[in-house]
C-alpha atoms as an extended CHARMM CRD file, in Angstrom:
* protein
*
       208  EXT
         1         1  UNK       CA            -14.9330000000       -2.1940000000      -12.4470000000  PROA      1               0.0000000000
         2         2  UNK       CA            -12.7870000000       -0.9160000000       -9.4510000000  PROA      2               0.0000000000
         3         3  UNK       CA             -9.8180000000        0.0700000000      -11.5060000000  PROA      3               0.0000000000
         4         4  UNK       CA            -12.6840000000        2.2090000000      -13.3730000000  PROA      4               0.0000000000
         5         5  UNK       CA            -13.8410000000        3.7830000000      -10.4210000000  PROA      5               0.0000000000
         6         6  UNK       CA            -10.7270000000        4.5610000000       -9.2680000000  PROA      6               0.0000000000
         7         7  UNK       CA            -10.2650000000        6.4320000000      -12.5210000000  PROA      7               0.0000000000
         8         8  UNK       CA            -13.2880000000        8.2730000000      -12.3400000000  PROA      8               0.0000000000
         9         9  UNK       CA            -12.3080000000        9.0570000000       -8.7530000000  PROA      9               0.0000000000
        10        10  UNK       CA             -8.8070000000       10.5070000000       -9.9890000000  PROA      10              0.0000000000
        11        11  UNK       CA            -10.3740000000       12.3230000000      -13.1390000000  PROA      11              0.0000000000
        12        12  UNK       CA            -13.2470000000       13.6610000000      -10.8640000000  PROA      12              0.0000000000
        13        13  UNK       CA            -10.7710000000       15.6740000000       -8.7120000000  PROA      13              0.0000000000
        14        14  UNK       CA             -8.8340000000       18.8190000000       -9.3870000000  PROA      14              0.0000000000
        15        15  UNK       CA             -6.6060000000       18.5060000000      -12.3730000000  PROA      15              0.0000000000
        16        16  UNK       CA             -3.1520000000       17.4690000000      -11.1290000000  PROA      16              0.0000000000
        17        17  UNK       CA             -0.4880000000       19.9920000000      -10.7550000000  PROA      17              0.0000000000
        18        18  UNK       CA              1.1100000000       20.4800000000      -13.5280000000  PROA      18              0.0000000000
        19        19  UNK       CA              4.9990000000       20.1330000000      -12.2290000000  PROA      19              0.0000000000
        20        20  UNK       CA              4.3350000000       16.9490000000      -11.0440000000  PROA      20              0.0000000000
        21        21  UNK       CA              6.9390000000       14.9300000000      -12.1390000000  PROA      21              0.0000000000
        22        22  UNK       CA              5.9950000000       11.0340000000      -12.3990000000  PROA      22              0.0000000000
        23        23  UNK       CA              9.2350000000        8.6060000000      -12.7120000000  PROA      23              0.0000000000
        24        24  UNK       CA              9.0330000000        5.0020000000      -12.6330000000  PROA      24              0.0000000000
        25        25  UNK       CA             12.4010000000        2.6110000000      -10.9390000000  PROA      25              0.0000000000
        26        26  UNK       CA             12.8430000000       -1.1250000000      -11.5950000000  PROA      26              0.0000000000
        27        27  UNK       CA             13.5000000000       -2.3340000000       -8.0700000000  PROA      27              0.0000000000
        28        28  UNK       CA             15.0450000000       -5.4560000000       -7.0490000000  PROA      28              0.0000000000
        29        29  UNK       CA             13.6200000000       -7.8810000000       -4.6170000000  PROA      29              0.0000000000
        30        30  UNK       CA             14.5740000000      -10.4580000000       -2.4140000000  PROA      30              0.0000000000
        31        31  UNK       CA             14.0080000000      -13.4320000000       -4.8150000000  PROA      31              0.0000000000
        32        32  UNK       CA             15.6050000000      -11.9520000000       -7.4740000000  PROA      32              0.0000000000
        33        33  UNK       CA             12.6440000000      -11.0050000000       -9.1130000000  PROA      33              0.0000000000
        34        34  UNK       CA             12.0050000000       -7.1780000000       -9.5420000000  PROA      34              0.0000000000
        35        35  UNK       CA              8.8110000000       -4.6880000000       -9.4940000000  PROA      35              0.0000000000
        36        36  UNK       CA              8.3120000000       -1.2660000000      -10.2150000000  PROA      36              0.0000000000
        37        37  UNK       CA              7.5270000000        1.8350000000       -7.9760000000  PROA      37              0.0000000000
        38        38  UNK       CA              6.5370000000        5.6570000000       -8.9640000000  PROA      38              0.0000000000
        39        39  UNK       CA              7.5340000000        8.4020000000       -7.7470000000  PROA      39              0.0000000000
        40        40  UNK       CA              5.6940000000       11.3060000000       -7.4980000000  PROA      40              0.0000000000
        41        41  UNK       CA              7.4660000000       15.0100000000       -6.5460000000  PROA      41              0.0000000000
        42        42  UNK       CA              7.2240000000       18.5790000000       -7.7280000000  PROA      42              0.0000000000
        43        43  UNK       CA              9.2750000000       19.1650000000      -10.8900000000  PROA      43              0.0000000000
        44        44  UNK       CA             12.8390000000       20.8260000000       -9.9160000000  PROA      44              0.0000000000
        45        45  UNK       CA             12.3260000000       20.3860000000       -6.2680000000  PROA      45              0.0000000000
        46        46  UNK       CA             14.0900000000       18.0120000000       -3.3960000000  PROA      46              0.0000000000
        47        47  UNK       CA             13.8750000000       17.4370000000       -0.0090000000  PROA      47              0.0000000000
        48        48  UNK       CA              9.9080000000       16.9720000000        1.0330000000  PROA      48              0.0000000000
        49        49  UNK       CA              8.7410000000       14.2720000000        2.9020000000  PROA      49              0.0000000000
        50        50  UNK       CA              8.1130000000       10.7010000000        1.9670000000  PROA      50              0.0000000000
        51        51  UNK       CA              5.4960000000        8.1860000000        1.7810000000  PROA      51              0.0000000000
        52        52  UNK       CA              5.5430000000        4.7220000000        0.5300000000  PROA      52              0.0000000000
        53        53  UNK       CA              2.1170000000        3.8140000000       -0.6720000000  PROA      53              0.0000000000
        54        54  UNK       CA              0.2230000000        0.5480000000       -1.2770000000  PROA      54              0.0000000000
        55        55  UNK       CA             -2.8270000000        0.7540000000       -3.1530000000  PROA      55              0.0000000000
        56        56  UNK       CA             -5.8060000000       -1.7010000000       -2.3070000000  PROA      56              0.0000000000
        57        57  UNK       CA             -7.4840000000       -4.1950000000       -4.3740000000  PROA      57              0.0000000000
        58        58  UNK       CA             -8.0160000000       -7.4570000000       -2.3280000000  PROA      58              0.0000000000
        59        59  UNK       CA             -4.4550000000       -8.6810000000       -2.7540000000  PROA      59              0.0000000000
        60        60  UNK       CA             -5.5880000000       -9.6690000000       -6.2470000000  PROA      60              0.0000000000
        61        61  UNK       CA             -6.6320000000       -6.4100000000       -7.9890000000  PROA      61              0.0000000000
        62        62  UNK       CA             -5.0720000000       -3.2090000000       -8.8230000000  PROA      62              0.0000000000
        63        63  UNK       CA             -1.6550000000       -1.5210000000       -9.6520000000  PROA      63              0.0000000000
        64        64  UNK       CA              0.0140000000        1.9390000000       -9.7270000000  PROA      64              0.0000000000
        65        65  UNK       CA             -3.1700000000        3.5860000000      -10.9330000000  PROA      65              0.0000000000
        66        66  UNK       CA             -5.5340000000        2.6560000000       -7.8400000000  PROA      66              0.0000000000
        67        67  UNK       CA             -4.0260000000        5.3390000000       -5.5250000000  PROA      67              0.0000000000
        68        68  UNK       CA             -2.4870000000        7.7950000000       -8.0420000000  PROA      68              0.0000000000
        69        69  UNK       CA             -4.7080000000       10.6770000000       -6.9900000000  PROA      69              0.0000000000
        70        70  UNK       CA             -3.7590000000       10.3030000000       -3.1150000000  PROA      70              0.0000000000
        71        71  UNK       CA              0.0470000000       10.0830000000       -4.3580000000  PROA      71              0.0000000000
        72        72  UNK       CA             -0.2320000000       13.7670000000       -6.7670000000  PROA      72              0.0000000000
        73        73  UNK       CA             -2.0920000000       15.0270000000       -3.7690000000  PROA      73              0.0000000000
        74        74  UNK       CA              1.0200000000       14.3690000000       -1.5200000000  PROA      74              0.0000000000
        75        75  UNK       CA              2.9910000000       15.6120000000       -3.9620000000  PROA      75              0.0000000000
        76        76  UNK       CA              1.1230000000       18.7460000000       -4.0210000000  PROA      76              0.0000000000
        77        77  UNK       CA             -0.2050000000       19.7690000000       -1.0870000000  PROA      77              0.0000000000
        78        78  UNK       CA              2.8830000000       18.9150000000        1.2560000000  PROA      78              0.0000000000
        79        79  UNK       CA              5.4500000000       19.2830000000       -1.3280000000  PROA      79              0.0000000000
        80        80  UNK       CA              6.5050000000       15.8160000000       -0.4300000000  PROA      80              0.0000000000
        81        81  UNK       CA              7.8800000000       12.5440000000       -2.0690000000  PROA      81              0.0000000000
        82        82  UNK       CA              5.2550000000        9.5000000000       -2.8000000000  PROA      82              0.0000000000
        83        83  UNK       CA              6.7180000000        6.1360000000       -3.6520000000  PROA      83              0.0000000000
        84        84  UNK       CA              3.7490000000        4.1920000000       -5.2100000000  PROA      84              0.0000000000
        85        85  UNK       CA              4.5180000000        0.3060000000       -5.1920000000  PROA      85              0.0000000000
        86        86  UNK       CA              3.6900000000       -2.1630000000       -8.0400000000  PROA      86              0.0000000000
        87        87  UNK       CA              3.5140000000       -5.2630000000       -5.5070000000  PROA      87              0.0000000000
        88        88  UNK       CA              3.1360000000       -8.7380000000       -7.0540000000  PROA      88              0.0000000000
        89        89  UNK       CA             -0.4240000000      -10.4220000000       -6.9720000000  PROA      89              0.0000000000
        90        90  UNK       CA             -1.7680000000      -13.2110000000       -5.8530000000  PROA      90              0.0000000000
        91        91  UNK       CA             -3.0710000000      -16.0760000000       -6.6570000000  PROA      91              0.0000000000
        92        92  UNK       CA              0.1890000000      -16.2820000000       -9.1140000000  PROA      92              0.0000000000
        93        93  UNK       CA              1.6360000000      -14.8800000000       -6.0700000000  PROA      93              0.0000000000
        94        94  UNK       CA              1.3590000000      -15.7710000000       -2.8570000000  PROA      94              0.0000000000
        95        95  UNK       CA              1.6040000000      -15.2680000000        0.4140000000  PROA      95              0.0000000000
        96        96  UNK       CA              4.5930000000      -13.6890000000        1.7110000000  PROA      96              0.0000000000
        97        97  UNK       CA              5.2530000000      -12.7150000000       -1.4150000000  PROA      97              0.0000000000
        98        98  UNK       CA              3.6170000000       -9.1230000000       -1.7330000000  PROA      98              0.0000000000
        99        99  UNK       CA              4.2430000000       -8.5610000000        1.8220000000  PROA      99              0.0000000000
       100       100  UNK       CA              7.9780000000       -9.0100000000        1.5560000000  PROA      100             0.0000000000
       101       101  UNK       CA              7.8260000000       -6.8980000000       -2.6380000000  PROA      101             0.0000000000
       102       102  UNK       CA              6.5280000000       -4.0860000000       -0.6410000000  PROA      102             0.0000000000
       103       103  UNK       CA              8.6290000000       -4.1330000000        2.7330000000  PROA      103             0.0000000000
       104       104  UNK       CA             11.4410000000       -4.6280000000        0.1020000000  PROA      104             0.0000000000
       105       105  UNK       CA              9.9380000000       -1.1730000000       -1.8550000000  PROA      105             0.0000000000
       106       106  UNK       CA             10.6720000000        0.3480000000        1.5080000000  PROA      106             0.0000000000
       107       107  UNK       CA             13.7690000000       -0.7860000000        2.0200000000  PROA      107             0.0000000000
       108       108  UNK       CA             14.7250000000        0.4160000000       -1.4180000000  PROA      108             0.0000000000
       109       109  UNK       CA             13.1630000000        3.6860000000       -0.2700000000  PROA      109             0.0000000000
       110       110  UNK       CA             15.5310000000        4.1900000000        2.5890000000  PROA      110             0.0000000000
       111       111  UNK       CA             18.7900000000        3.7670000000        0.4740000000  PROA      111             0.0000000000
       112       112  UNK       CA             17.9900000000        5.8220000000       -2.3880000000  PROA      112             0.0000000000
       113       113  UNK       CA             17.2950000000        9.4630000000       -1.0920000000  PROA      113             0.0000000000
       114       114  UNK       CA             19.1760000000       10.5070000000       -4.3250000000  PROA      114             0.0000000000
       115       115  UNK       CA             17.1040000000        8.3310000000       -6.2010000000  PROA      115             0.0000000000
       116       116  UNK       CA             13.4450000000        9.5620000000       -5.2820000000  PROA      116             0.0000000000
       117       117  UNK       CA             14.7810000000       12.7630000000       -4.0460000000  PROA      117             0.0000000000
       118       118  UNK       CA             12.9920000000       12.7010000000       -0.8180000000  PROA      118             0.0000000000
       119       119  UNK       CA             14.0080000000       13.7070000000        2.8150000000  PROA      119             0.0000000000
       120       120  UNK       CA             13.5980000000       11.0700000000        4.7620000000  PROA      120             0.0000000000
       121       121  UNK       CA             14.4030000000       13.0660000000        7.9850000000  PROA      121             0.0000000000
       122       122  UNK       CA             11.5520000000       15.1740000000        7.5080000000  PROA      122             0.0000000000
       123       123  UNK       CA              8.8730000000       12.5560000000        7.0920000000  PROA      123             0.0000000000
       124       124  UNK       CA              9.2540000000        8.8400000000        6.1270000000  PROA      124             0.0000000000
       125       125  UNK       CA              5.7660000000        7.1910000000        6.1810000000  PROA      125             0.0000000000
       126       126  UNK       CA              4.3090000000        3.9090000000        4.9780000000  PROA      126             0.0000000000
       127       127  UNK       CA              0.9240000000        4.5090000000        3.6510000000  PROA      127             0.0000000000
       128       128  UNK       CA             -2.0480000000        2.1550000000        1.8090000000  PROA      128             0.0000000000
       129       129  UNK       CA             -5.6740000000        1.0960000000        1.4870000000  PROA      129             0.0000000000
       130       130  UNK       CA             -7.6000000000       -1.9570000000        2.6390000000  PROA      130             0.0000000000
       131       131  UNK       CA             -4.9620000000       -4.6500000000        1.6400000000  PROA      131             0.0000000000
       132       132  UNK       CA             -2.9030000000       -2.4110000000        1.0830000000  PROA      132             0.0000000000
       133       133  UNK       CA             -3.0570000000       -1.4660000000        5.0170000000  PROA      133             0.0000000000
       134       134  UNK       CA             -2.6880000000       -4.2550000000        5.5760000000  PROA      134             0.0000000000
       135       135  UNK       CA              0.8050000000       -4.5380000000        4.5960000000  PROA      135             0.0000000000
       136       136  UNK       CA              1.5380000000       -1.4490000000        5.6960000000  PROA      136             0.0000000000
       137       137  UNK       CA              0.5600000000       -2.1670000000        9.3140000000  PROA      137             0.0000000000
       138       138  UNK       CA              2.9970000000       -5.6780000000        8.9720000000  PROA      138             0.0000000000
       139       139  UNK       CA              5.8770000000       -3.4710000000        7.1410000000  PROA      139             0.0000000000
       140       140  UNK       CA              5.8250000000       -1.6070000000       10.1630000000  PROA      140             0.0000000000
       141       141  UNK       CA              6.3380000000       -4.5110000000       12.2910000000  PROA      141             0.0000000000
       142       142  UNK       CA              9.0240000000       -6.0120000000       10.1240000000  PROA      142             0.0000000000
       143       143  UNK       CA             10.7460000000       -2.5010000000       10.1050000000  PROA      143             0.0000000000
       144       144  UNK       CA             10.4630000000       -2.6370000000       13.7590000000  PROA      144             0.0000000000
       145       145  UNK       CA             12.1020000000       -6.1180000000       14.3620000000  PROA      145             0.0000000000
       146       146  UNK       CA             14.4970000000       -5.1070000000       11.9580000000  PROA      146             0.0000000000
       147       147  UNK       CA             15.7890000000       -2.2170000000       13.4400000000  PROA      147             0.0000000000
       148       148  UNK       CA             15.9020000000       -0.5500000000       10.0410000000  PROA      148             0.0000000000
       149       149  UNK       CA             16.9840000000        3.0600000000        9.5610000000  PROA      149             0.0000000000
       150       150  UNK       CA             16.1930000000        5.4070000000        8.8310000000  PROA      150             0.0000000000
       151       151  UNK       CA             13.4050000000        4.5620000000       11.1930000000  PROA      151             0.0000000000
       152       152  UNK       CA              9.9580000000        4.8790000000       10.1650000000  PROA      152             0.0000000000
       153       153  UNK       CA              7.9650000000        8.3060000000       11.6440000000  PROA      153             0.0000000000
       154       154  UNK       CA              4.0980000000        7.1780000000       10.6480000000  PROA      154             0.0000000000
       155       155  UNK       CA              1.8300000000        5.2680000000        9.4200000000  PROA      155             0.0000000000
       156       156  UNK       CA             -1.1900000000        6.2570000000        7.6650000000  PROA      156             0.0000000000
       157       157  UNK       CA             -4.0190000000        3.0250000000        7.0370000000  PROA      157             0.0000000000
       158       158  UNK       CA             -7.2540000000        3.9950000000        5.2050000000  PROA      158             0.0000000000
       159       159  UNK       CA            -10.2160000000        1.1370000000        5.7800000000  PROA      159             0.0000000000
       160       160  UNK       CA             -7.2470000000       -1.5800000000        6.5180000000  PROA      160             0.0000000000
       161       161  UNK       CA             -7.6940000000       -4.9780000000        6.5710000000  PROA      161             0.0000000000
       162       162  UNK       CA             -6.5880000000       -6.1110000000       10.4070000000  PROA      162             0.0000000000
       163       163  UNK       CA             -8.3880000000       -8.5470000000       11.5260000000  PROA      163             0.0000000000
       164       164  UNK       CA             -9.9730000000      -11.7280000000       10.8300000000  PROA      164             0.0000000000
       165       165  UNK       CA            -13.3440000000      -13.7990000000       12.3730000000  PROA      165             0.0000000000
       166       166  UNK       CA            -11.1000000000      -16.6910000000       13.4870000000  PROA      166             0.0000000000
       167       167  UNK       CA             -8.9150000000      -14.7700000000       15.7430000000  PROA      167             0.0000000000
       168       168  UNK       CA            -10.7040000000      -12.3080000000       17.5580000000  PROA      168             0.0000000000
       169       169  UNK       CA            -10.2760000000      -12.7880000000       21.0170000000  PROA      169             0.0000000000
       170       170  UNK       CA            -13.2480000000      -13.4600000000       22.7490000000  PROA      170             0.0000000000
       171       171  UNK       CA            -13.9660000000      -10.8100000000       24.8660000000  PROA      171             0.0000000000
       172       172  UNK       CA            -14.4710000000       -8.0320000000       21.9200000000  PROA      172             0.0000000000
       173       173  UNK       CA            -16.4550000000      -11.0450000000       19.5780000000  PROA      173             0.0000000000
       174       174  UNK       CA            -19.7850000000       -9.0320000000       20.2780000000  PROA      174             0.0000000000
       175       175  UNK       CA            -18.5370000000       -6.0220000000       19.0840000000  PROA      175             0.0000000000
       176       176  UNK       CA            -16.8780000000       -7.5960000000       16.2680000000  PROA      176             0.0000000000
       177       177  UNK       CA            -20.1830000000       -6.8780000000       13.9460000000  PROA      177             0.0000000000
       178       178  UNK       CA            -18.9020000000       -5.0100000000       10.7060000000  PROA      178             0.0000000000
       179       179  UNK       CA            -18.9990000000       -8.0520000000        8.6560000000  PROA      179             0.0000000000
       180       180  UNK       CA            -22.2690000000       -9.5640000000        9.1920000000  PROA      180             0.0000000000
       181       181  UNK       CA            -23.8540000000       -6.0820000000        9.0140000000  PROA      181             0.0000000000
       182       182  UNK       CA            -22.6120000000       -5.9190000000        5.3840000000  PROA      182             0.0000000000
       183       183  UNK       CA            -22.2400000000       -9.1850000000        4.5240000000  PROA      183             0.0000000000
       184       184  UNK       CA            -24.2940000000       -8.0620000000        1.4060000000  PROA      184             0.0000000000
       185       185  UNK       CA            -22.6860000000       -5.0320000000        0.8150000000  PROA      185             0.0000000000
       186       186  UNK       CA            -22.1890000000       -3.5960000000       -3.1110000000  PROA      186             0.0000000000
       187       187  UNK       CA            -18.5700000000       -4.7920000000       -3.8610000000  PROA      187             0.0000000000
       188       188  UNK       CA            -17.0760000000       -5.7110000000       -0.3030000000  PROA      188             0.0000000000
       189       189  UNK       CA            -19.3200000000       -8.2590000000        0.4460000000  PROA      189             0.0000000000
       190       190  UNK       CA            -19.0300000000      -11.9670000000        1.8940000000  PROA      190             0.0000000000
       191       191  UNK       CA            -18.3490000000      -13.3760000000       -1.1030000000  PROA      191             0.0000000000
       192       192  UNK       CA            -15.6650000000      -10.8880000000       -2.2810000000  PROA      192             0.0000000000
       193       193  UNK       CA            -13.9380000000      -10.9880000000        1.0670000000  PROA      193             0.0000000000
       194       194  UNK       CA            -13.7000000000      -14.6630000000        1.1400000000  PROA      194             0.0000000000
       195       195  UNK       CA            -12.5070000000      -14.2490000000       -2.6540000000  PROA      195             0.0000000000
       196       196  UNK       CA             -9.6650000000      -12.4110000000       -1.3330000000  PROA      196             0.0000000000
       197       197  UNK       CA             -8.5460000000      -13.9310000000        1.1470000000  PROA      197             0.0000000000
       198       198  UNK       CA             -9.0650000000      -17.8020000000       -0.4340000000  PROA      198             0.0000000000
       199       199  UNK       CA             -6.3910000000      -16.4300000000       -3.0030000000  PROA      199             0.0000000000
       200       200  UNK       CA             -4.0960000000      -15.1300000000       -1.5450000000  PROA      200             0.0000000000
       201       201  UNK       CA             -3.5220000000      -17.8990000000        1.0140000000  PROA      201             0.0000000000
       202       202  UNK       CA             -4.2210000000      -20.2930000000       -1.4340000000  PROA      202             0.0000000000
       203       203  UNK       CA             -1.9390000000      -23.2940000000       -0.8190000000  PROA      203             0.0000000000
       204       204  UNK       CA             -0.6390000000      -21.8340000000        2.1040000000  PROA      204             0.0000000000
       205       205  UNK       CA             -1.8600000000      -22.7990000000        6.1390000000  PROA      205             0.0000000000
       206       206  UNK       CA             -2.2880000000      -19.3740000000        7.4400000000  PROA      206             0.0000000000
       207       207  UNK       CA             -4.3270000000      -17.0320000000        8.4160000000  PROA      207             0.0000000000
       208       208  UNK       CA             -3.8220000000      -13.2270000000        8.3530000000  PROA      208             0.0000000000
């Protein structure tokens, strides 16, 4: 049902450009394992800037078509690079895994200007949507510790994922409201939130 919307969402929009060029790269990760991320740039062109994106879905849900539409729009209307990552999903993965398949997408990202054609000096974001935020917010923090470079110059997070009930310090626990008020919401309700998070920790003694 949300890969439908998402569709719908896409098709609903102004037809995409037509000299967007779409290219997908097999990717290596750090178990040996590989994914694959899509580029998105303007046919015959180099040199824009870059985002990496991670599309949403709960850690569970969703692939390269979830946040297509945001990744043609970067393509078009900034003339940059997007780098759309096909993370791993839990449960059959878990916990660190899709964290460490898309920090490794970014890493990728950095070496291979030639690759995805990108300028990396003129932008070089990470990007994503509710879990996908998620990660992006911890990439940066791994990127940080890291040291890598080329450094990262932004981060863009659309309804992230941040912070859960159990660790919310107690001096902002009154204001933390959001998910009682909607604990009954249409799709991102109670039940789908503890879903999400029950598999992608599953087996594991953490809490994110």
């Amino acid at each position: 049902m949300l890969l439908e919307k998402k569709k719908a969402m896409t098709a609903s929009a102004a037809p995409a450009a037509s000299d967007i060029e779409e290219s997908d790269h097999k990717i290596p990760t750090r178990d040996g394992a590989s994914i694959i991320v899509r580029t998105y740039r303007r046919r015959g062109t180099r040199g824009g800037p870059v985002m990496v994106m991670f599309h949403g879905g709960g850690w569970i849900l969703g692939g390269l078509e979830n946040e297509a539409l945001l990744c043609r729009q970067w393509a078009e209307q900034l003339n940059g690079v997007a780098v759309d990552v096909d993370y791993r999903l839990a449960p059959e993965f878990k916990f660190p895994v899709p964290v460490y398949d898309c920090y490794d997408a970014v890493k990728w990202t950095a070496s291979n200007p030639d690759v995805h054609g990108g300028d990396l000096g003129k932008g070089f974001i990470v990007a994503g949507v509710s879990a996908g935020a998620n990660m992006a917010a911890t990439v940066t923090h791994l990127a940080r510790d890291e040291n890598m470079v080329p450094t990262l110059t932004g981060c863009w997070l659309s309804v992230p994922s941040l912070l859960s009930p159990e660790v919310v310090p107690d001096r902002y626990k009154k204001d933390y409201l959001s998910r009682e008020q909607h604990k009954s919401a249409l799709i991102l309700n109670k039940g789908a939130m503890e879903l999400f998070r029950s598999m992608y920790l599953l087996n594991h003694q953490i809490r994110c």
